[in-house]
N, C-alpha and C positions, 0 to 999 in steps of 0.2 A: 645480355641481361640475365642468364639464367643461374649466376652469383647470384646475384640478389635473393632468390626465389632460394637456391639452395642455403644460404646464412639465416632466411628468416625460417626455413623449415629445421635448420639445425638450431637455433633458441626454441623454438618452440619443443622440441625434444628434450631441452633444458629442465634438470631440477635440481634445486639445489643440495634437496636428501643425496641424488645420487652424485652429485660432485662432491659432496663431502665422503659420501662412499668409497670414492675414487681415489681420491687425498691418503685417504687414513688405509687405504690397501698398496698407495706408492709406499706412504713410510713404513712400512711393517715388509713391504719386499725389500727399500734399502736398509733399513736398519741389518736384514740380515747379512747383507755385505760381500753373499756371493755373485749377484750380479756381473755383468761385462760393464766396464766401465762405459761403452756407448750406450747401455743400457740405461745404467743409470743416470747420464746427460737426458736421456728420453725421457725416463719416468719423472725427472726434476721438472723439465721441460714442463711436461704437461699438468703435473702438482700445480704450478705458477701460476699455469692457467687458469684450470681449475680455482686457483683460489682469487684469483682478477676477476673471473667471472661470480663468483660468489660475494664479494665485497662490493661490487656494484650491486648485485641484486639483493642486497643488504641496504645499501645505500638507498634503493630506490624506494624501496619497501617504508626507512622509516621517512623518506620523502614523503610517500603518500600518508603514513600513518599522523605524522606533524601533520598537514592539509586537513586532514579529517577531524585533527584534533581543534585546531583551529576553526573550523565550520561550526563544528559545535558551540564551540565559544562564540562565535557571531550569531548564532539560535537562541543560545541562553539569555542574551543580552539585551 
């Protein structure tokens, strides 16, 4: 079990500033074009990631934000 333990200590390391940080330093090393082509299967690679994990923590984010918004509306009512 100590997957587990080490995936949830790697989200919690998670932010999303710095996976956009991440993102936006892949495409500024491939745009320049000298890379090794393994390389940049890598850097693609983890961009993808990077941005999967970002679209969910987007998604969740206006999950809870809708809910909240909603609660209030059941308050005001």
């Amino acid at each position: 079990m100590p997957r587990a333990k080490k995936d949830a200590a790697k989200k919690e390391d998670w932010n999303y500033e710095g996976a956009i940080a991440t993102i936006e330093q892949a495409i500024e090393d491939l745009e320049t074009g000298e890379l090794p082509l393994a390389e940049v299967f890598d850097q693609f690679t983890q961009a993808v990631k990077q941005l999967q994990q970002c679209d969910q923590f987007l998604r969740e984010k206006q999950s809870e934000a809708q809910l909240l918004i909603e609660t209030l509306g059941e308050d005001a009512g």
